[in-house]
C-alpha positions in Angstrom: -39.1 69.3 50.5 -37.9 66.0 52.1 -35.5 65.2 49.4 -34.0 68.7 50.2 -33.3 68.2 54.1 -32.3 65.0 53.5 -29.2 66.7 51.5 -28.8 69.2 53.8 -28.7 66.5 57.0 -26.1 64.4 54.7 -23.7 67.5 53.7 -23.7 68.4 58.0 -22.9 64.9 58.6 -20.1 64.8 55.8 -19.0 68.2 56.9 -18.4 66.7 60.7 -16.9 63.7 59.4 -14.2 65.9 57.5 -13.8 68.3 60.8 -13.4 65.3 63.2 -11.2 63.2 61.3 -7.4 63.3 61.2 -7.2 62.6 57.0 -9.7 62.1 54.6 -8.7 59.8 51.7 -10.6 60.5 48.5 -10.9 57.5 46.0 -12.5 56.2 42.5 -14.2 52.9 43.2 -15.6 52.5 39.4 -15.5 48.7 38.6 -15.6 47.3 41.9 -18.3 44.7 43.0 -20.0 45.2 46.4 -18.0 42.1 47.9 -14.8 43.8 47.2 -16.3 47.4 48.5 -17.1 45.0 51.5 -13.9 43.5 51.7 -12.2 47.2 51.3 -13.9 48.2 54.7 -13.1 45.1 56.3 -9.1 46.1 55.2 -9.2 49.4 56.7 -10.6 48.2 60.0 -12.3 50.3 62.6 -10.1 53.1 62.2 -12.1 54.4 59.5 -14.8 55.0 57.6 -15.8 54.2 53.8 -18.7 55.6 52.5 -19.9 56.2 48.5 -21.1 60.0 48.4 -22.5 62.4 45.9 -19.6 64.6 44.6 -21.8 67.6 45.0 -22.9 66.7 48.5 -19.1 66.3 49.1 -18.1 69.6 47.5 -20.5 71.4 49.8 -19.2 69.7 53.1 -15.5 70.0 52.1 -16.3 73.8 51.3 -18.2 74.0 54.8 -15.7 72.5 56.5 -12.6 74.9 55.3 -11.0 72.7 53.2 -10.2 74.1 49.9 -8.3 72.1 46.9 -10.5 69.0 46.4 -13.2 70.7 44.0 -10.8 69.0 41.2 -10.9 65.6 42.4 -15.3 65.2 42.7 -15.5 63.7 39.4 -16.2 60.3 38.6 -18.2 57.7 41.1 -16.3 58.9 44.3 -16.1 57.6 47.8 -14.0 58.7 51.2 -12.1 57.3 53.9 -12.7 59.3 57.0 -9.7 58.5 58.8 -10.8 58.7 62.7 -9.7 61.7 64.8 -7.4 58.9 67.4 -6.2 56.3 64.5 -3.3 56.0 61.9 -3.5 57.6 58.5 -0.6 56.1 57.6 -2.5 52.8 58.4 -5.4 53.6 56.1 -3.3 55.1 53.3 -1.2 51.8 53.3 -4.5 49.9 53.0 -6.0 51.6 50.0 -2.9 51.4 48.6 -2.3 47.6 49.0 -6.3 46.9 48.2 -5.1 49.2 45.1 -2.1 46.7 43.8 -4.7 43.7 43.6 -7.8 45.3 42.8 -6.7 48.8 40.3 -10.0 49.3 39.6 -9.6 51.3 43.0 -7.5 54.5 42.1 -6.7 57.3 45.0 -7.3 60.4 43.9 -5.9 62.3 47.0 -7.4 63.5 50.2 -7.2 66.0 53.1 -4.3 65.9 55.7 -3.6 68.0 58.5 -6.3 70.2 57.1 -4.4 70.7 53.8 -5.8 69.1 50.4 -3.0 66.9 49.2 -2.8 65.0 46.1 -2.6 61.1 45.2 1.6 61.4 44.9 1.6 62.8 48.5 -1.1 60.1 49.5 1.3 57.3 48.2 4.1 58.9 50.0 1.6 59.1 53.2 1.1 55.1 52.4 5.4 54.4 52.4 5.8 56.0 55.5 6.4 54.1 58.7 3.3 53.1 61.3 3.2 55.4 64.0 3.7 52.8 66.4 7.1 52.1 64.7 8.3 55.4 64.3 7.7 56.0 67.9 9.4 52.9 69.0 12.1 54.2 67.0 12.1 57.3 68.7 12.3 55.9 71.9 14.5 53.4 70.9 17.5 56.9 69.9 16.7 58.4 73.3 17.7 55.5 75.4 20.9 55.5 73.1 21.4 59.1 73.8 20.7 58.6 77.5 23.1 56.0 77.9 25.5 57.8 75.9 25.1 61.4 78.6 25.0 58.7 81.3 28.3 57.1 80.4 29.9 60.7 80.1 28.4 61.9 83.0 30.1 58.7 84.7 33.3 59.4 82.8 35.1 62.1 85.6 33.9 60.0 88.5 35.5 56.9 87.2 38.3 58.2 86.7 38.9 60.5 90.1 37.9 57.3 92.0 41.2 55.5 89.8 43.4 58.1 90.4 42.4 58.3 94.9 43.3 54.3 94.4 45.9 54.5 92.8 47.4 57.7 95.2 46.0 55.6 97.9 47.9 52.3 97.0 51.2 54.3 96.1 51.5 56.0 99.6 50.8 52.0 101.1 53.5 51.2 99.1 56.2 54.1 100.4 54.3 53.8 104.1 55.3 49.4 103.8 59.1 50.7 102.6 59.8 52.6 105.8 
């Protein structure tokens, strides 16, 4: 009986994992010593979570939690990347990705995004993108250009009214110094 609502306690805590956090990176670790699982966490930083699960404990939680798609990818040792609800998932995608190029015993299998299942193609895309931290700079960095742009057109009329008074201005001085 133990055993039993020990499962049931893990699939709940799985389950909130997958409703709380912002993607869910699903991965084969097969072939990987414990140092490198080690040095895998230590990659993806505090923003998220690594853990080695039960496929069937998984299945459940996934299921509980609305997400539909994965049942496909719980074969095999299998172990998730709980992307926290505040962090990047570029960030993590780009870090299983890189641990991935020097160590291919780790293979993605796909994941969860936006509450969507999405496969290991889509993941790698996920991984090529830009951090949000750049994109936004970006972003900010066209809307100054635009504002400066509106600002110089808005400018535009009023420059050239105040050259045209001057230039009325100095051509009556010059017919009022001529009389």
């Amino acid at each position: 009986m133990a055993v039993r609502e020990g499962k049931v306690a893990a699939v709940a805590e799985l389950t909130d994992q997958f409703r709380s956090s912002s993607a869910t990176l699903l991965t084969e670790y097969r072939g990987l010593s414990v140092a490198e699982l080690k040095q895998l966490r230590r990659q993806l930083g505090s923003g998220a979570a690594y853990a080695v699960t039960k496929n069937t404990l998984a299945k459940r939680a996934a299921t509980a939690a609305g997400i539909d798609g994965l049942e496909a990818l719980f074969t095999g040792p299998t172990a998730l990347a709980f992307v926290a609800g505040d962090s990047d998932p570029v960030a993590a995608a780009k870090s299983l990705r890189d641990f991935g190029r020097t160590h291919p015993a780790l293979i993605i299998k796909g994941g969860v995004f936006e509450g969507r299942a999405i496969s290991a193609d889509e993941v790698r895309r996920l991984a090529d993108l830009e951090s949000r931290e750049v994109l936004l700079a970006k972003l900010a960095g066209a809307m100054k250009a635009n504002l400066s742009k509106a600002a110089a057109l808005f400018q535009a009329p009023l420059t050239k009214t105040a050259r045209l008074a001057q230039a009325l201005q100095d051509k009556r001085s010059g017919e009022s110094s001529t009389e």
